[in-house]
Residue, then its C-alpha position, 0 to 999 in steps of 0.5 A: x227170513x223164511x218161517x220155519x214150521x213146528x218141528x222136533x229133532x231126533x238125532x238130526x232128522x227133523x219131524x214136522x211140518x217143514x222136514x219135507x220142504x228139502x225133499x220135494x220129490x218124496x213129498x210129490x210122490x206122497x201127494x200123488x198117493x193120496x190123490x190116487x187114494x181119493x179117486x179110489x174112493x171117488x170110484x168106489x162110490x160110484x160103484x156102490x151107486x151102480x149097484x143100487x141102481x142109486x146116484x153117486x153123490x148118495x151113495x157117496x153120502x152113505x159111505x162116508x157114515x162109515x169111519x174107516x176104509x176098510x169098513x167102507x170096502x166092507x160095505x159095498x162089498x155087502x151090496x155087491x155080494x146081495x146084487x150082483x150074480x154068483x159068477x160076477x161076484x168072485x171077481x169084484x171080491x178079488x178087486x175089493x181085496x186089492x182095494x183093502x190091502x192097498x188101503x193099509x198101505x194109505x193108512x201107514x202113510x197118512x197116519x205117520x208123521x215124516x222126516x228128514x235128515x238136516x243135521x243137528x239143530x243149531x239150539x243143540x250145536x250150541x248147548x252141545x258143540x261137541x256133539x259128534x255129526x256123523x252124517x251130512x245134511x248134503x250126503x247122497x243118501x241122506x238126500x235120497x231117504x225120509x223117515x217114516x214113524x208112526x203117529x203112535x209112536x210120537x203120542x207114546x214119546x209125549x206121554x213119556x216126556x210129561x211123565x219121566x222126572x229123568x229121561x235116559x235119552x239115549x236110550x229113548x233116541x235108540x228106541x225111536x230108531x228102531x220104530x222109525x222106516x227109512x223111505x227112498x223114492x224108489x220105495x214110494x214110487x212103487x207104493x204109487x204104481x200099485x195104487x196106479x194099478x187099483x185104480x185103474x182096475x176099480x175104473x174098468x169096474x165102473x166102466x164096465x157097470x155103467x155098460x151094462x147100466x146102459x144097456x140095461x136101460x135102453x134095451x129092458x129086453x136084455x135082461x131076460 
């Protein structure tokens, strides 16, 4: 018998570890988000050391004093605008941005926990069996959907457990709705395409810096 993972229900979506081991297709295409984020990162960090004329692995150390991402773009961004030429800067500030917008949409993913519709769990089947179940674990939509609530959300949901004598959990499961985003692989799909897209912009950046590098290196007299 398979181990189930810690989980906890909300009006039969399951949230936790195992709530997406019935959707692989979500949870390939959010691995594929966080991978894509991770080279982004890789890139600007060579990008950094291309700038100060340093190697990537210290520029790379330098980087990860700073604690959030957008502090990190910020930092190269800072070097940028001190190295490169007015005329070169507009547009490696026009490419930062698209890292930091693209990096709030990482942000919502990875500081969310996620879930999947199962049905109601069998300890409520049998506390409530007349508990209505509107939806089917195998409906279409439901197959094709995950929810998305933020980490915030579920620490507040703790706080208010321990400190409530008497919940209204109708209310409460109301609430959690409206807080909770419902995700279909078409929505993270497009998510990875953009993240394709930075990525493949922050790449020629680093193609083109390590050009010019070269050049620059083996032909001083072009710098005059």
């Amino acid at each position: 018998m398979q181990e189930r993972k810690p989980s906890f229900w909300i009006d039969g979506i399951e949230f936790g570890q195992g709530a997406l081991l019935n959707r692989p297709q979500h949870a390939a295409i959010l691995g594929r988000i966080f991978t894509s984020w991770s080279m982004i990162e890789g890139l600007m960090a060579s990008l950094l050391g291309l700038l100060m004329h340093a190697d990537d692995r210290a520029a790379l150390a330098i980087l990860e004093t700073f604690r959030t991402n957008q502090s990190r773009v910020q930092a190269v961004r800072k070097v940028a605008k001190r190295m490169l030429p007015p005329d070169k800067y507009d547009d490696f500030d026009a490419l930062t941005n698209l890292v930091l917008n693209y990096a709030k949409e990482r942000n919502l993913i990875a500081h969310s926990v996620w879930g999947a519709y199962i049905g109601l769990p069998q300890a409520e089947r049998e506390i409530f069996p007349g508990m209505p179940d509107e939806r089917s674990a195998n409906d279409a939509e439901e197959n094709g959907t995950i929810y998305r609530m933020p980490m915030s959300v579920l620490s507040d949901l703790m706080v208010d457990i321990d400190m409530s004598s008497k919940l209204d959990t109708a209310t409460m499961t109301a609430e959690l709705h409206a807080k909770m985003t419902r995700v279909s692989v078409v929505d993270l799909e497009q998510i990875e395409k953009r993240g394709h897209l930075v990525m493949r912009q922050v790449m020629g950046a680093v193609t083109q810096k390590r050009f010019t590098r070269t050049v620059e290196v083996q032909f001083p007299s072009s710098r005059n």
